[in-house]
MARKOL-215171 format. One record per atom (N, C-alpha, C): residue in three letters; x, y, z. Coordinates in steps of 0.1 Angstrom, whole numbers, plus 5000, padded with zeros to 4 digits. Atoms other than C-alpha are relative to their C-alpha. Layout:
BEGIN
ALAXYZ/...
This chain:
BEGIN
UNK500849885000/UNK500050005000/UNK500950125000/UNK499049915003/UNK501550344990/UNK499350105005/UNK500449904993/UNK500650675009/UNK500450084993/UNK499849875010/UNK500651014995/UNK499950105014/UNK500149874995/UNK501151305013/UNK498850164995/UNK500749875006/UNK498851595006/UNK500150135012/UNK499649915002/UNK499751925003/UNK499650165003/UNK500949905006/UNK497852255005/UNK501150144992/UNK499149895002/UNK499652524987/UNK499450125001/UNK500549834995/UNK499552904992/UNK500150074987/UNK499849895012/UNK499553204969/UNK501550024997/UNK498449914997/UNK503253314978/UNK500649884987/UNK499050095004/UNK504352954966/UNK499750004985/UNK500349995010/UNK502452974937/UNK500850064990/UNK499249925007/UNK503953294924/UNK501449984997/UNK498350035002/UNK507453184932/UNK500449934991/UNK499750115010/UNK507252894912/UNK499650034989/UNK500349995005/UNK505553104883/UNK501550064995/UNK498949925002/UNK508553364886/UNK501249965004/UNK499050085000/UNK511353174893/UNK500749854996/UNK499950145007/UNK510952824881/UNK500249934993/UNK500250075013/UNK509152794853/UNK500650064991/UNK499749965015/UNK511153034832/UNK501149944997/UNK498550115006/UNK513852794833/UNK499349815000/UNK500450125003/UNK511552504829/UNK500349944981/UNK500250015016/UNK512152474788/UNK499349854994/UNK500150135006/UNK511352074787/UNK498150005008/UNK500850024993/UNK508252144807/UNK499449885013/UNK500450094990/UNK508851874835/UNK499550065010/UNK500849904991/UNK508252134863/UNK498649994997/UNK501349975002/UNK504952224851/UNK499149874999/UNK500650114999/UNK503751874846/UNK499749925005/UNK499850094988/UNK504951724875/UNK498950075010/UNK500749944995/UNK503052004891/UNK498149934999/UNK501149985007/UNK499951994869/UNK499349865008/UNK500650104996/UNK499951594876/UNK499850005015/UNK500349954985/UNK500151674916/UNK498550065003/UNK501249984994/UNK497651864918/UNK498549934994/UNK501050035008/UNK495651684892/UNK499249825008/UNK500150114989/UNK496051384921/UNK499650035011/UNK500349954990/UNK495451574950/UNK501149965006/UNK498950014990/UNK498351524961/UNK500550175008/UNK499749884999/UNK498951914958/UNK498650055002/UNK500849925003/UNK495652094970/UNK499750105000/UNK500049885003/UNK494552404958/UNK498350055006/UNK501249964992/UNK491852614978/UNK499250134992/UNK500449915006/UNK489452844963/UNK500350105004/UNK499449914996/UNK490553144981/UNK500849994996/UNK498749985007/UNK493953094965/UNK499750054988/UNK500450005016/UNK492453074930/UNK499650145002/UNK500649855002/UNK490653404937/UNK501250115006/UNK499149914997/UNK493653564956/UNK501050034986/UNK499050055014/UNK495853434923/UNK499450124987/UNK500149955016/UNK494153644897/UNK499450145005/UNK499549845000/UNK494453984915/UNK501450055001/UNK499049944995/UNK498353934927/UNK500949994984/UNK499649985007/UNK500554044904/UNK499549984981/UNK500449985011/UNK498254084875/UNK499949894995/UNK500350105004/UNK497153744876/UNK501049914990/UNK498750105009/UNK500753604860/UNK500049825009/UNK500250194998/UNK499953234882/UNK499049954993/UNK500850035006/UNK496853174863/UNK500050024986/UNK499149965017/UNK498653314830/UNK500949894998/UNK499250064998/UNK501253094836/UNK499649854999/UNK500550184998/UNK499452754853/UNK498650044993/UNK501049965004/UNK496652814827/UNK498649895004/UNK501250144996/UNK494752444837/UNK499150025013/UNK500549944991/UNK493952664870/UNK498750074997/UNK501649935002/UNK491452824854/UNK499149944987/UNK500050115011/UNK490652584826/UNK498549935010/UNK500750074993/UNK486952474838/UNK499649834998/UNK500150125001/UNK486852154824/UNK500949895006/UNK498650094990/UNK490552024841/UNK499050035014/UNK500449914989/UNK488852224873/UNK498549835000/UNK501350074998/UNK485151994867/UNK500849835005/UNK499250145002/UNK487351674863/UNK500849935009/UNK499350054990/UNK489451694891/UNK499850045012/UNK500249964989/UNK487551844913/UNK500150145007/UNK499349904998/UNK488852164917/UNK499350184998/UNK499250034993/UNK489552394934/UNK499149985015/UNK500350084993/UNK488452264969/UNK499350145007/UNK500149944996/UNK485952444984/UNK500050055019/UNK499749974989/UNK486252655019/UNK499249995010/UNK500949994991/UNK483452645032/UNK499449885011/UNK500050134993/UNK483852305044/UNK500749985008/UNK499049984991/UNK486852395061/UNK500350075009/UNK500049944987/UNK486252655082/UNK498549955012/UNK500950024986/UNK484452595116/UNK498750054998/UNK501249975001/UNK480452655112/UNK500050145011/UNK500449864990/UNK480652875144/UNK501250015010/UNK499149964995/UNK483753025148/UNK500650045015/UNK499749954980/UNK483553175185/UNK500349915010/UNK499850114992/UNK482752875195/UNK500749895000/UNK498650105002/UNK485652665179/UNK501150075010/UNK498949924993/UNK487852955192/UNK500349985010/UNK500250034985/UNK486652925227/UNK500349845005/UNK499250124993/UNK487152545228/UNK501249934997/UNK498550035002/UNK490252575213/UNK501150055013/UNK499749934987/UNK491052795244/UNK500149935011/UNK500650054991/UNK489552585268/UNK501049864999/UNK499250205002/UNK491152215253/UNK501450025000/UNK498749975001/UNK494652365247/UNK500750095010/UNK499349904994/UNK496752495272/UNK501150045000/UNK498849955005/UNK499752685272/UNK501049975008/UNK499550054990/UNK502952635290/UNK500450095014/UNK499449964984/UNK503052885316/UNK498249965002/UNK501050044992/UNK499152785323/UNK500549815010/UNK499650114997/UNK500752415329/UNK500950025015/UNK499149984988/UNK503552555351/UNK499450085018/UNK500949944988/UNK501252795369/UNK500950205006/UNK499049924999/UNK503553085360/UNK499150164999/
């Protein structure tokens, strides 16, 4: 049995890899090895990214990784993952028993 790691990537990483990467990618392995990652879920991509992605820098990650905005790759693989499943229904109250369940180490010591 083989395990996969999965991934979430950010905007930052995105760009870097747009502007530093791929312009010395010329055989296109970068991009494909990418493409296939995320096209596995190994690499996932959050809708908040996609929508942060095509205001930063004049939208050059979505110029670039064009299959990001490509709806038919997007229908096919699912993509990109929506957020609203991910954040806590009611915030205050995750907050609070994040507070409550986790303690810190001067509450442990008594400091």
């Amino acid at each position: 049995m083989v395990f996969f790691m999965k991934v979430v990537i950010d905007t930052s990483s995105l760009l870097s890899l747009v502007r530093y990467y791929l312009p010395f990618d010329k055989q296109k392995i970068l991009f494909e090895t990418v493409k296939t990652k995320i096209a596995n879920g190994e690499i996932l991509v959050i809708d908040k990214i996609i929508e942060e992605c095509r205001y930063i820098s004049k939208g050059i990650v979505l110029d670039a990784l064009s299959f990001l905005s490509d709806k038919a790759f997007n229908k096919t693989h699912k993509l990109p993952l929506n957020t609203a499943f991910i954040l806590p229904p009611a915030p205050a109250k995750f907050y609070r028993m994040v507070d409550n369940n986790f303690l810190t180490l001067t509450n442990l010591v008594g400091v």
